[in-house]
C-alpha positions as a Markdown table, in Angstrom:
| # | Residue | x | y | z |
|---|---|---|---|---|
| 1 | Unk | 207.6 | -138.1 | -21.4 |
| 2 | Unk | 210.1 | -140.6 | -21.0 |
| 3 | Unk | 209.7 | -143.5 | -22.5 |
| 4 | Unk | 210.7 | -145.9 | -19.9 |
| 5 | Unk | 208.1 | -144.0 | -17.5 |
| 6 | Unk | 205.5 | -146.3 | -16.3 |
| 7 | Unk | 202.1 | -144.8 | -17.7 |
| 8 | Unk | 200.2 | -145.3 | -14.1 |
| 9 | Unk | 200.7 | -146.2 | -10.9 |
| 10 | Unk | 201.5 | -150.3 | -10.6 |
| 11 | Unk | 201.7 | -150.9 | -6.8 |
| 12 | Unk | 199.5 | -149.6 | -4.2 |
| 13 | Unk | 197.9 | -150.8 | -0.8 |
| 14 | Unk | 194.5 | -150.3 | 0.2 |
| 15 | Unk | 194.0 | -149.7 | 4.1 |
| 16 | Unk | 190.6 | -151.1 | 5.3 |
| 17 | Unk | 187.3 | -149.2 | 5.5 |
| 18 | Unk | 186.4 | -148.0 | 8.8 |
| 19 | Unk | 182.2 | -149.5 | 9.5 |
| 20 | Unk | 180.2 | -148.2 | 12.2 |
| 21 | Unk | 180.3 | -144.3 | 12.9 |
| 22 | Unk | 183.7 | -143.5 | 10.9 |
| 23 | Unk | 184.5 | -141.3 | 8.1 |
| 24 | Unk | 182.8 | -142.0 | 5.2 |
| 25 | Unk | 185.0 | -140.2 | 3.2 |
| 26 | Unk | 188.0 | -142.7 | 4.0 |
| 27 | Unk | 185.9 | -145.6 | 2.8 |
| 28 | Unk | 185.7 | -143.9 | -0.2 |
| 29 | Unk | 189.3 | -143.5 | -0.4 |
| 30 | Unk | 189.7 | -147.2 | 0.1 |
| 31 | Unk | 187.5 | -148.5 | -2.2 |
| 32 | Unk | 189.0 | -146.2 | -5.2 |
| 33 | Unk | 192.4 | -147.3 | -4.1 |
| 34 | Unk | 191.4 | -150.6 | -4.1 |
| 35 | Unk | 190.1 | -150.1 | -8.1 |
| 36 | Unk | 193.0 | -148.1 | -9.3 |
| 37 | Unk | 195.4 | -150.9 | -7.7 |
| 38 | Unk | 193.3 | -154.6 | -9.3 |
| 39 | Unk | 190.9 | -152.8 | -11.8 |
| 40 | Unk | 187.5 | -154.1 | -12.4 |
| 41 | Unk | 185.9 | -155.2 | -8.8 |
| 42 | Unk | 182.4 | -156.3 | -7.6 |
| 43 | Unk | 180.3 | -155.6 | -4.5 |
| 44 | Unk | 181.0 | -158.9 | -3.0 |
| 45 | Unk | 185.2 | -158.4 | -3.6 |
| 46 | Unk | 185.1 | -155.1 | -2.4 |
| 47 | Unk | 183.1 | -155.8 | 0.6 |
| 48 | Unk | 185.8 | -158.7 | 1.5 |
| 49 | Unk | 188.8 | -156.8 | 1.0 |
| 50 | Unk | 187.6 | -153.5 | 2.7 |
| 51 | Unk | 186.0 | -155.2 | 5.7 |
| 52 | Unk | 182.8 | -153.1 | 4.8 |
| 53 | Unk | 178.9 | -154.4 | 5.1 |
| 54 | Unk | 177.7 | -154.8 | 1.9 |
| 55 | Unk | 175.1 | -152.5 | 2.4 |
| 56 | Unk | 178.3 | -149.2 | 3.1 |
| 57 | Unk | 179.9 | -150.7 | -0.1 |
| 58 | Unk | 176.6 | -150.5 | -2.1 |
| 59 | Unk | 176.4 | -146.7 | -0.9 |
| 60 | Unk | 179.6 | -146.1 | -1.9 |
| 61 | Unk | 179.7 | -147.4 | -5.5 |
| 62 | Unk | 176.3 | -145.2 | -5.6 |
| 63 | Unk | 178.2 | -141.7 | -4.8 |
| 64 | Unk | 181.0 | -142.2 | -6.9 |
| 65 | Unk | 178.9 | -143.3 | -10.1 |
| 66 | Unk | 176.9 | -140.0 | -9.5 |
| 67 | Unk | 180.0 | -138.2 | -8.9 |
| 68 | Unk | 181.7 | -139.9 | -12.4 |
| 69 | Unk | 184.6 | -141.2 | -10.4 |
| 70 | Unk | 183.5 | -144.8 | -11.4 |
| 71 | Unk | 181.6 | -146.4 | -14.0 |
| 72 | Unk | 180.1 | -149.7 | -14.2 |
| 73 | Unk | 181.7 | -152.5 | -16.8 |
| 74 | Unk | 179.7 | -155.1 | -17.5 |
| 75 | Unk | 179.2 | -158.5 | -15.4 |
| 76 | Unk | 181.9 | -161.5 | -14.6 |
| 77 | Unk | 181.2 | -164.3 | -16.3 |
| 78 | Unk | 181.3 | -167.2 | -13.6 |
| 79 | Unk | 179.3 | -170.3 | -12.6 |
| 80 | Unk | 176.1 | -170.1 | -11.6 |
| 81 | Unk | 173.7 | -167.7 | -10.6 |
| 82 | Unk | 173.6 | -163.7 | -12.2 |
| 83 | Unk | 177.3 | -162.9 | -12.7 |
| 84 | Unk | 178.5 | -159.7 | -10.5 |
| 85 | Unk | 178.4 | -156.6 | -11.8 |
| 86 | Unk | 182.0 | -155.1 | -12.1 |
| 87 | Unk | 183.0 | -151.4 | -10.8 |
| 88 | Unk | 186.2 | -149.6 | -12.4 |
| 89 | Unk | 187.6 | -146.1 | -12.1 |
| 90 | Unk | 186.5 | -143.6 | -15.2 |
| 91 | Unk | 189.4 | -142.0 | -16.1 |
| 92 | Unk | 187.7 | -139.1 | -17.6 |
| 93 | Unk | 185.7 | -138.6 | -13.9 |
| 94 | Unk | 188.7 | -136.2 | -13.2 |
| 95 | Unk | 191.8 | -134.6 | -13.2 |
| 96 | Unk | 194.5 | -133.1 | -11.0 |
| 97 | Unk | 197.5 | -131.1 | -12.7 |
| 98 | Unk | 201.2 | -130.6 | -11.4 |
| 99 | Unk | 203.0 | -127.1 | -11.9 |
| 100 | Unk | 206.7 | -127.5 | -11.2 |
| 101 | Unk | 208.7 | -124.0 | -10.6 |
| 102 | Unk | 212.1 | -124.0 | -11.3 |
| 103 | Unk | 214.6 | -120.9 | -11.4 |
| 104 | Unk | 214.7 | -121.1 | -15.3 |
| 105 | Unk | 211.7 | -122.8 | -16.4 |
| 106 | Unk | 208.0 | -123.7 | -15.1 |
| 107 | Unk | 207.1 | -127.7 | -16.0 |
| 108 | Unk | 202.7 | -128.4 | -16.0 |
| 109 | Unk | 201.1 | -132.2 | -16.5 |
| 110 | Unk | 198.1 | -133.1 | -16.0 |
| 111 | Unk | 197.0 | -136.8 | -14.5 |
| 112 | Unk | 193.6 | -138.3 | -15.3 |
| 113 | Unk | 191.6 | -140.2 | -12.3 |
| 114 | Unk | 193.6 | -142.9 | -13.5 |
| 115 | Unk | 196.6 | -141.6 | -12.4 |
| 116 | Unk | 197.6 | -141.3 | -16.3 |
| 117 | Unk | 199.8 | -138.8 | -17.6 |
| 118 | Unk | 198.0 | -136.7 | -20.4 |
| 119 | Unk | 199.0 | -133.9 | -20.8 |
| 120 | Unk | 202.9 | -132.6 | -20.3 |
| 121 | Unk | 204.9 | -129.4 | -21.1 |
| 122 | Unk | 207.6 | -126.7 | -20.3 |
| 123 | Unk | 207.9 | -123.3 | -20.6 |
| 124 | Unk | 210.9 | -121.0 | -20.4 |
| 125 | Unk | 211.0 | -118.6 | -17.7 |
| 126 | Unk | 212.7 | -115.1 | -17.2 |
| 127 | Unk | 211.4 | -114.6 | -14.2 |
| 128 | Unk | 210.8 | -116.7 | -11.6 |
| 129 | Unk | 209.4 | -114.2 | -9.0 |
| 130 | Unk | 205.9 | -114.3 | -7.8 |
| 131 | Unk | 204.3 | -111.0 | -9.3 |
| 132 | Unk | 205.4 | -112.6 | -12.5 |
| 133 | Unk | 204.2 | -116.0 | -11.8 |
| 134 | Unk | 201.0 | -116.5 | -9.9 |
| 135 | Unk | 199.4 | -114.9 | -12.5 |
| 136 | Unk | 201.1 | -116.8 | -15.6 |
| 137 | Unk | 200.2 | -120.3 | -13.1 |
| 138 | Unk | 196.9 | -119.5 | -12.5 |
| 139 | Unk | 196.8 | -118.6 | -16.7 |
| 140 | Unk | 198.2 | -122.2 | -17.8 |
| 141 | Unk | 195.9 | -123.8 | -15.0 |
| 142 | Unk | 192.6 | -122.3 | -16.5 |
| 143 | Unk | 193.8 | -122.9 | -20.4 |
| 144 | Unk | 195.0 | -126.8 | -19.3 |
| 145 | Unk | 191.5 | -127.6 | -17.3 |
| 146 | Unk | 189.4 | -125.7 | -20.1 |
| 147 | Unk | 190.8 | -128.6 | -22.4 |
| 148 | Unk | 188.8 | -131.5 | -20.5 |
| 149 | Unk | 185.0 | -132.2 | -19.5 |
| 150 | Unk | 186.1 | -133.6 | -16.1 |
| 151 | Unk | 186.2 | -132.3 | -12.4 |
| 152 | Unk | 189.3 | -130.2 | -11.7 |
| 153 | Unk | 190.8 | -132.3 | -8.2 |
| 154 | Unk | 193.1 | -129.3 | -7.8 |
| 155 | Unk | 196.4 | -128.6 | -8.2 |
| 156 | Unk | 199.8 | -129.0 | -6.9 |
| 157 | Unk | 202.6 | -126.8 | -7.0 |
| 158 | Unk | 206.5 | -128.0 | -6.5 |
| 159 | Unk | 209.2 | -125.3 | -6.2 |
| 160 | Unk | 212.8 | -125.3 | -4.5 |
| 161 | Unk | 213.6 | -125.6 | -0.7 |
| 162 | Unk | 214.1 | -124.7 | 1.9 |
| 163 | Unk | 211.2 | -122.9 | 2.9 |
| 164 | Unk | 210.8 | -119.5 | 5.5 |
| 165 | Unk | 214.6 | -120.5 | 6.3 |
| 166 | Unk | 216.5 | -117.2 | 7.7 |
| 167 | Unk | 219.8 | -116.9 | 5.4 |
| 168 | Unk | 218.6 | -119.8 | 3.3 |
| 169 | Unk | 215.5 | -119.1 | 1.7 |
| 170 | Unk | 215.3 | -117.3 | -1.8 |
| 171 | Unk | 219.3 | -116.7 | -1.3 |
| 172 | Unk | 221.5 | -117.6 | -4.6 |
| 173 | Unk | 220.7 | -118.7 | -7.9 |
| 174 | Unk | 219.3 | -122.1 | -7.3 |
| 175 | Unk | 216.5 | -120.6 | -5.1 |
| 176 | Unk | 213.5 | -118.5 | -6.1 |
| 177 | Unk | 213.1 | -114.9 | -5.3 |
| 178 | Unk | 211.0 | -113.0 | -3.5 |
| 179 | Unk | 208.6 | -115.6 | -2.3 |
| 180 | Unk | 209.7 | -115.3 | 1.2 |
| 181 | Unk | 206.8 | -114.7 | 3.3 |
| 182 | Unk | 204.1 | -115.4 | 0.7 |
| 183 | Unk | 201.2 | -118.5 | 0.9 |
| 184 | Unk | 201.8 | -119.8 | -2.0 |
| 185 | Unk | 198.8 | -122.4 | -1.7 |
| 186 | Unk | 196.0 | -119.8 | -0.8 |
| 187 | Unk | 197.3 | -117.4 | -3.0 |
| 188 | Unk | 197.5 | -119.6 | -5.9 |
| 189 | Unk | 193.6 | -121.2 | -4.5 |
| 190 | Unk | 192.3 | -117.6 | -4.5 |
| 191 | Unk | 192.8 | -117.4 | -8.0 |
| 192 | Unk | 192.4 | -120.4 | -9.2 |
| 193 | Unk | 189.1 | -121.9 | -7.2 |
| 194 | Unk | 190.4 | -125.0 | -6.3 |
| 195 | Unk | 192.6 | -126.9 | -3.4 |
| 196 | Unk | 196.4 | -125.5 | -4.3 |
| 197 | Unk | 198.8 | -128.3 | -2.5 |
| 198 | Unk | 202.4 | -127.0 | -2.1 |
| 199 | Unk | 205.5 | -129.4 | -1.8 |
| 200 | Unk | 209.4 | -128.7 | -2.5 |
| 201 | Unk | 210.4 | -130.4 | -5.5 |
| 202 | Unk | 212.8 | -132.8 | -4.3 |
| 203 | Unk | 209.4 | -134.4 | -1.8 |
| 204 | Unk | 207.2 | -134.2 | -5.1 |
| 205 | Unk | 210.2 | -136.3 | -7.1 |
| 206 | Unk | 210.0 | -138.8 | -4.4 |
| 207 | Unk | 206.1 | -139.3 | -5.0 |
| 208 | Unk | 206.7 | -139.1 | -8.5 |
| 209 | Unk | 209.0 | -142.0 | -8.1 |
| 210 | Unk | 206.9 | -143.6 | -6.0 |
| 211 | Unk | 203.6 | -143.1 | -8.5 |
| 212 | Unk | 205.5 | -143.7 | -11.7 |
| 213 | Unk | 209.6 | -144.6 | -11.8 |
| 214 | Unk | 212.3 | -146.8 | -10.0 |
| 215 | Unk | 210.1 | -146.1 | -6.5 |
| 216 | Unk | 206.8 | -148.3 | -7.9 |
| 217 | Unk | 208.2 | -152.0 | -6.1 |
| 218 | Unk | 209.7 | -149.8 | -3.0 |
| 219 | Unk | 208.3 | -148.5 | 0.5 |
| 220 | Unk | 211.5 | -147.1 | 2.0 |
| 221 | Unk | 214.2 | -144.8 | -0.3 |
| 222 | Unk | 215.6 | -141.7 | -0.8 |
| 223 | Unk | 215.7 | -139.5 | -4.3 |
| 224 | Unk | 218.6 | -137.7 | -4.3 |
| 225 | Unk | 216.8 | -135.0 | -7.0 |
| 226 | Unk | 219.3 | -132.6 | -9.3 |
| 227 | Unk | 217.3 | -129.7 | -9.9 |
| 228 | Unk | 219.4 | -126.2 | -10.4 |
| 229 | Unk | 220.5 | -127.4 | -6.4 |
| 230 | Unk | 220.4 | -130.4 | -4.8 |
| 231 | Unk | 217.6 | -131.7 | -2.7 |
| 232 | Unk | 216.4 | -135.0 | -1.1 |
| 233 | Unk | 213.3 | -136.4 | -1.3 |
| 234 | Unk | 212.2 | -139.3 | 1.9 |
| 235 | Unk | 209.6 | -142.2 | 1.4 |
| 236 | Unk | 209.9 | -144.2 | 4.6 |
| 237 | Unk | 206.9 | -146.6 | 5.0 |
| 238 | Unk | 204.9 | -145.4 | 1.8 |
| 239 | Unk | 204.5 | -142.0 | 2.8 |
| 240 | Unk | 206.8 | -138.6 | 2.5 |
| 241 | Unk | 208.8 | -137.5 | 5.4 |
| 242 | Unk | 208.3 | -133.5 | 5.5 |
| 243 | Unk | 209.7 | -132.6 | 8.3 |
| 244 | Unk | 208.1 | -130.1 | 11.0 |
| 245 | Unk | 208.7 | -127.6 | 8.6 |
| 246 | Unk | 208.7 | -129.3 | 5.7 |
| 247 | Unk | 212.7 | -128.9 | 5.0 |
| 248 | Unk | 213.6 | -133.0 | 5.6 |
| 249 | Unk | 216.2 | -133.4 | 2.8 |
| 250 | Unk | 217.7 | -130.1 | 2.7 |
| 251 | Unk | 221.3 | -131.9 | 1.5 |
| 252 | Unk | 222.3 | -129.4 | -0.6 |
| 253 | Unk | 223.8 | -126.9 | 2.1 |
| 254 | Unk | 225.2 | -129.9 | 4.4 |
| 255 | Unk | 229.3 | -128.8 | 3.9 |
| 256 | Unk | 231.4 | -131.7 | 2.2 |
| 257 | Unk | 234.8 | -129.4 | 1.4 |
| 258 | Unk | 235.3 | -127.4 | 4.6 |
| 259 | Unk | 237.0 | -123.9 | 3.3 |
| 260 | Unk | 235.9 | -125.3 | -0.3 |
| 261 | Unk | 233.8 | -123.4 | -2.8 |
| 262 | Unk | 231.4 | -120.4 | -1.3 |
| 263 | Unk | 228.0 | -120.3 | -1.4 |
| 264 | Unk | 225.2 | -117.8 | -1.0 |
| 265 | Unk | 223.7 | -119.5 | 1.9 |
| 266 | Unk | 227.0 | -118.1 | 3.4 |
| 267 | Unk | 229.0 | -121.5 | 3.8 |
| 268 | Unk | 231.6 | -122.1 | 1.8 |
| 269 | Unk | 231.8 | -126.5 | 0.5 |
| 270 | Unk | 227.9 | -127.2 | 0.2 |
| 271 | Unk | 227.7 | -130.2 | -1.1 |
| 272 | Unk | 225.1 | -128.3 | -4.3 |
| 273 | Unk | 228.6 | -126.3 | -5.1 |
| 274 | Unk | 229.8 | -129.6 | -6.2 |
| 275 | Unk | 226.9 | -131.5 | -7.4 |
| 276 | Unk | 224.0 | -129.9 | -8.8 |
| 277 | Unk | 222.7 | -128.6 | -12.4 |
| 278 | Unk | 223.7 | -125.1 | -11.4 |
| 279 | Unk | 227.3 | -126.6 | -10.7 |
| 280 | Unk | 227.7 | -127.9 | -13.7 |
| 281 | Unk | 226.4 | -125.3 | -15.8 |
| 282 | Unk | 229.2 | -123.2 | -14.5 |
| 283 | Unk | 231.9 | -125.4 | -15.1 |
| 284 | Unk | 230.6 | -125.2 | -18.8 |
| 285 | Unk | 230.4 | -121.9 | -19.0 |
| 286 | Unk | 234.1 | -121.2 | -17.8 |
| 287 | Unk | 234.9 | -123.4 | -20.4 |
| 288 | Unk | 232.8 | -121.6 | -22.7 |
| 289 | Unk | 230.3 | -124.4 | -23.5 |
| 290 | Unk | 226.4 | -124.4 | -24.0 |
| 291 | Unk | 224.4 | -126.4 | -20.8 |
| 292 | Unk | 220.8 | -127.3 | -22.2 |
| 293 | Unk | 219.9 | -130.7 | -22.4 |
| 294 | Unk | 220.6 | -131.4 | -26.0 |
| 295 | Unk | 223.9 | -130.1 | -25.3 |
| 296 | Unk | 224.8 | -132.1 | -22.7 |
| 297 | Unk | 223.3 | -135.6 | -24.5 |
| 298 | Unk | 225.9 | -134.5 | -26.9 |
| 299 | Unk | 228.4 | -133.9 | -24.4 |
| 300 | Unk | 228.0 | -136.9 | -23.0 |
| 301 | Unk | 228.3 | -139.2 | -25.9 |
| 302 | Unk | 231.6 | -137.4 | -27.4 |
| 303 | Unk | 233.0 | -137.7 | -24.0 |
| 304 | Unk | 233.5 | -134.3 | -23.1 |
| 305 | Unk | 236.9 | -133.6 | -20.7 |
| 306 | Unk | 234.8 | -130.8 | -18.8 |
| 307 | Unk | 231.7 | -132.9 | -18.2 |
| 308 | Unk | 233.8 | -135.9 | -17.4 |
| 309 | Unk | 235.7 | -134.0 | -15.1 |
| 310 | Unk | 232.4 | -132.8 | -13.5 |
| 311 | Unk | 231.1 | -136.5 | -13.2 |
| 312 | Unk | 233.8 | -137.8 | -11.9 |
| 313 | Unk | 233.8 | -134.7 | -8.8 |
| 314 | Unk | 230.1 | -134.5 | -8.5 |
| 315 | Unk | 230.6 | -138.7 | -7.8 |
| 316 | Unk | 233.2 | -138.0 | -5.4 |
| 317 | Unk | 231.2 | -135.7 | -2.9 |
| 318 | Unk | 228.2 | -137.7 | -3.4 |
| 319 | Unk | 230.0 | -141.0 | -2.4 |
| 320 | Unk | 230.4 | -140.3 | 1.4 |
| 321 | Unk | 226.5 | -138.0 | 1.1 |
| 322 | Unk | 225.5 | -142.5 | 0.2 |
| 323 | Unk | 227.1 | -144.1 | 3.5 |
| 324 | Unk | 225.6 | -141.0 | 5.5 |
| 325 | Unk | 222.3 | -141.5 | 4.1 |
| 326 | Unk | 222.4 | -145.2 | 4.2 |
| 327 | Unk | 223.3 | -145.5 | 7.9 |
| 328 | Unk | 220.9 | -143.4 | 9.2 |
| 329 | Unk | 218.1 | -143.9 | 6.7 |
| 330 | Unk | 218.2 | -147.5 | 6.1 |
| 331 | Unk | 216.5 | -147.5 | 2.4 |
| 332 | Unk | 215.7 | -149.7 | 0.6 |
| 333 | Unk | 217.7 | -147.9 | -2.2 |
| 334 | Unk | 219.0 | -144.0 | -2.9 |
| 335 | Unk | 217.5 | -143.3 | -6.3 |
| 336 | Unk | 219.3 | -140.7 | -8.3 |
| 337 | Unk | 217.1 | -138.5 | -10.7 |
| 338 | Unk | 215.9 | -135.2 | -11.6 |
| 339 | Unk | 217.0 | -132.5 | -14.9 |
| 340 | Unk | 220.1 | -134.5 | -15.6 |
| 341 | Unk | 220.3 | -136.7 | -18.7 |
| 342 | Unk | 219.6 | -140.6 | -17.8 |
| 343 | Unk | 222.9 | -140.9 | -19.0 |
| 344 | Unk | 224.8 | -138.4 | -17.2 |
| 345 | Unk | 223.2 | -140.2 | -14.0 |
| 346 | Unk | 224.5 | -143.5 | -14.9 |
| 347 | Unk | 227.9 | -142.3 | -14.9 |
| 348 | Unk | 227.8 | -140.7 | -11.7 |
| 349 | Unk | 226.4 | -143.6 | -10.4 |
| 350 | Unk | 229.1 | -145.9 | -11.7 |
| 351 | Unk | 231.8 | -143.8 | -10.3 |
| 352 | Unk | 230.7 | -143.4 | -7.1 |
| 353 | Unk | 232.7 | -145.1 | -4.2 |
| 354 | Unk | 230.8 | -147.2 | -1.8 |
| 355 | Unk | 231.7 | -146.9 | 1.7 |
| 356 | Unk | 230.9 | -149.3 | 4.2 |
| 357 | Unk | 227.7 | -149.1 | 5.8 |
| 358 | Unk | 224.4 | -150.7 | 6.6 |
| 359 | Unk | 223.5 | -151.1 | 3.3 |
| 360 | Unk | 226.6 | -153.1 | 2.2 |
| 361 | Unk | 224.4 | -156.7 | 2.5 |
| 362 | Unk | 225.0 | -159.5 | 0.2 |
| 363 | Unk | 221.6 | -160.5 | 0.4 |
| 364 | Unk | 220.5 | -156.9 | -1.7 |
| 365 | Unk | 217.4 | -156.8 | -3.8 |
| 366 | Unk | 218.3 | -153.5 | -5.1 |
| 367 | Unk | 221.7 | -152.1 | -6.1 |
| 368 | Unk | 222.5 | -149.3 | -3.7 |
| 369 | Unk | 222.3 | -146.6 | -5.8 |
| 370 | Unk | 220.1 | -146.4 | -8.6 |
| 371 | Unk | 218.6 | -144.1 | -11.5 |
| 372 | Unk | 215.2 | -142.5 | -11.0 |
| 373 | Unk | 212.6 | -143.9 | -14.1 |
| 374 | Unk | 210.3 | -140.5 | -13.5 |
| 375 | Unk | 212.7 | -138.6 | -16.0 |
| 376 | Unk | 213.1 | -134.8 | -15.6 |
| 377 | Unk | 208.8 | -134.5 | -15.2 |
| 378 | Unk | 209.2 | -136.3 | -12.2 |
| 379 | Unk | 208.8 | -133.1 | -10.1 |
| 380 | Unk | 205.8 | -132.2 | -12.1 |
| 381 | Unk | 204.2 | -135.7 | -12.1 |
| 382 | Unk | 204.2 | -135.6 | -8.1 |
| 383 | Unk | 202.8 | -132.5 | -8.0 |
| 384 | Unk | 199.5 | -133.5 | -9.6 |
| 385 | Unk | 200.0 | -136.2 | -7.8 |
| 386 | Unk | 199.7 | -134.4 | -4.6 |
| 387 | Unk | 196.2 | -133.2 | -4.8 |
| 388 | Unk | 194.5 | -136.5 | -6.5 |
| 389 | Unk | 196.4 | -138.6 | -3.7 |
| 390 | Unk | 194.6 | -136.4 | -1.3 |
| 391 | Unk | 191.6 | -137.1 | -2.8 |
| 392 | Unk | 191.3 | -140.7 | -3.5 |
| 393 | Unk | 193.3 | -142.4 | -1.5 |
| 394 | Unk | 194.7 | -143.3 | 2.0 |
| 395 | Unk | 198.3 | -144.2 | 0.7 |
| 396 | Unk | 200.8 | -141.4 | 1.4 |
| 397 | Unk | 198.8 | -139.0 | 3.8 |
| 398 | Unk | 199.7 | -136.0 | 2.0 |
| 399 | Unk | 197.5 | -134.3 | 4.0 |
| 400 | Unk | 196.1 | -134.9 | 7.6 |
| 401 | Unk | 192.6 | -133.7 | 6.8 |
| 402 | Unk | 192.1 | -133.7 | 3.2 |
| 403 | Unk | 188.7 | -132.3 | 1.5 |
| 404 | Unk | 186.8 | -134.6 | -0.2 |
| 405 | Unk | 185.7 | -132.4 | -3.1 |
| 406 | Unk | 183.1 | -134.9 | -4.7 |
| 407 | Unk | 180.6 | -135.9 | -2.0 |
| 408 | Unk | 179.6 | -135.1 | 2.2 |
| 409 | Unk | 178.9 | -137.4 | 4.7 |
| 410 | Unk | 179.7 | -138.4 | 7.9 |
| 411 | Unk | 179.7 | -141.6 | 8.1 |
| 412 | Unk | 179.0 | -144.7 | 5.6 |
């Protein structure tokens, strides 16, 4: 993990409990949003900042403590009277964990209740097609669970855009094949006996921005996410922005060099032909040069004329992609991340050209562009993020009706 990755998530909002007659499974959300975001809390603090009776907040503690979600941690010492007795998440209550599917490679973590990374790795892949794969996810899922006595959430599962697209999906080597037509999430949940969420990787980045990197202090931005293509992830008001199909940020195959490069979406100029990880990797390889990671660190620091050369064009078609983005977006910030070396990213940032837009204000809390903190897990950290979101908390909606896989009721 990156070492300049935040360990947990440092901002979120609590909505208020719902009293009389409403879901009891929301106020549970809100009350275990409420400890992950201030810690250690008491009945009478709960109570105030949830808008809940005492009595529904007293219920509450009592199903999570018998679920293991919380654990009790000793009394406040104040002034007079019996000090309160203080509430905090148990980190060991459960666990969610985060498969990311690339073309090359498959990325796992696993997240305690906590929302604490503890468990991350990678794992080459030669081939990236679903007979080969559900088995060798549901595999890694079993072996990674089987290594903690806590509650398996469920488990999320990132892979490339766009989805079900005719003459874009599974087309060309940044896309995976065969998986047109397939439910990944019931598939995968058949197997593996749990809730299977399914994002595109470029939406999980965004959450794993917003959970973990540069996103933490923001409620509106864009991740523009290098994977092997390019993809755009959209938090606007704390929560994802899917899509009716779940393709919102599909920038990679939006043209920016009419009659330029072709591609196997069947345009020629996307703007991934330019500015991606598969992009560069073949402007290395024409130049007979190795593209892993340690390579490119290397690159980097010496200077390389072919990566420089790539930089400075990837920066070029990216600059104009910025203003677009900016003036009909309005973020807060466009963060830049994904498989690309945190240095690599700062140079394209530093050479792109700002155009005017909305965003040029001098009264900017942000730069305009910066680097995503996630580091290349960031994928993987928001897709365990997905199902123990969906779970716990209100923040983010990432899904409309999510299970609560602990405890029934209907109201509290």
């Amino acid at each position: 993990m990156s070492a300049e990755k935040a360990t947990g998530p440092a901002r979120l909002r609590a909505a208020r409990g719902k009293n009389p007659g409403r879901s009891r499974a929301h106020n549970r959300r809100v009350v275990l949003d409420l400890m992950r975001g201030h810690g250690q809390l008491g009945r009478r603090q709960l109570a105030e900042m949830t808008q809940l009776t005492p009595q529904a907040v007293t219920n509450i503690l009592d199903e999570l403590i018998a679920a293991g979600l919380i654990e009790a941690r000793g009394r406040l010492k104040s002034g007079r009277g019996q000090p309160p007795l203080q509430f905090a998440i148990n980190p060991d209550g459960a666990i969610t964990i985060g498969i990311e599917i690339a073309v090359t490679r498959m990325a796992a973590t696993v997240l305690d209740l906590g929302g604490h990374p503890r468990h991350e790795e990678i794992v080459p892949l030669a081939d990236s097609g679903p007979e080969a794969l559900l088995p060798l996810i549901a595999e890694t899922v079993a072996r990674l669970a089987a290594g903690y006595d806590a509650t398996l959430m469920g488990v999320g599962v990132v892979m490339p855009g766009p989805f079900e697209i005719e003459g874009f999906s599974g087309v060309g080597p940044t896309t995976l094949p065969g998986w047109a037509g397939i439910d990944a999430a019931a598939e995968l949940g058949r197997r593996i006996g749990v809730p299977v969420s399914v994002e595109n990787d470029a939406n999980a980045a965004a959450i794993g921005e917003t959970l973990f990197g540069s996103g933490q202090a923001l409620s509106s931005f864009a991740v523009v996410y290098f994977g092997a293509g390019l993809g755009l992830g959209l938090i606007a008001d704390d929560r994802p922005v899917r899509g009716a199909f779940g393709n919102a940020g599909e920038v990679g195959h939006i043209v920016v060099a009419p009659g330029g490069r072709a591609c196997p979406c069947g345009q020629s100029g996307c703007l991934e032909r330019y500015a991606s990880l598969h992009a560069l990797r073949e402007a290395l390889d024409a130049a007979g040069l190795a593209g892993d990671h340690a390579a490119l660190d290397r690159m980097m620091a010496g200077q390389e004329p072919v990566l420089m050369t790539w930089i400075a064009e990837a920066a070029a078609h990216l600059s104009p992609m910025v203003a677009i983005l900016e003036n009909v977006l309005d973020p807060e910030t466009i963060i830049l991340g994904g498989a690309l070396p945190a240095p690599i990213l700062d140079a394209i940032i530093a050479r792109i050209g700002f155009a005017p837009s909305v965003a040029a204000r001098s009264d900017r809390a942000v730069p305009r562009v910066i680097r995503g903190r996630a580091g290349p897990m960031a994928a993987a950290l928001g897709a365990a993020a997905l199902p123990f979101h969906a779970a716990i908390t209100p923040r983010l909606e990432l899904s409309q009706d999510p299970e609560d896989p602990f405890v029934t009721g209907e109201t509290a």
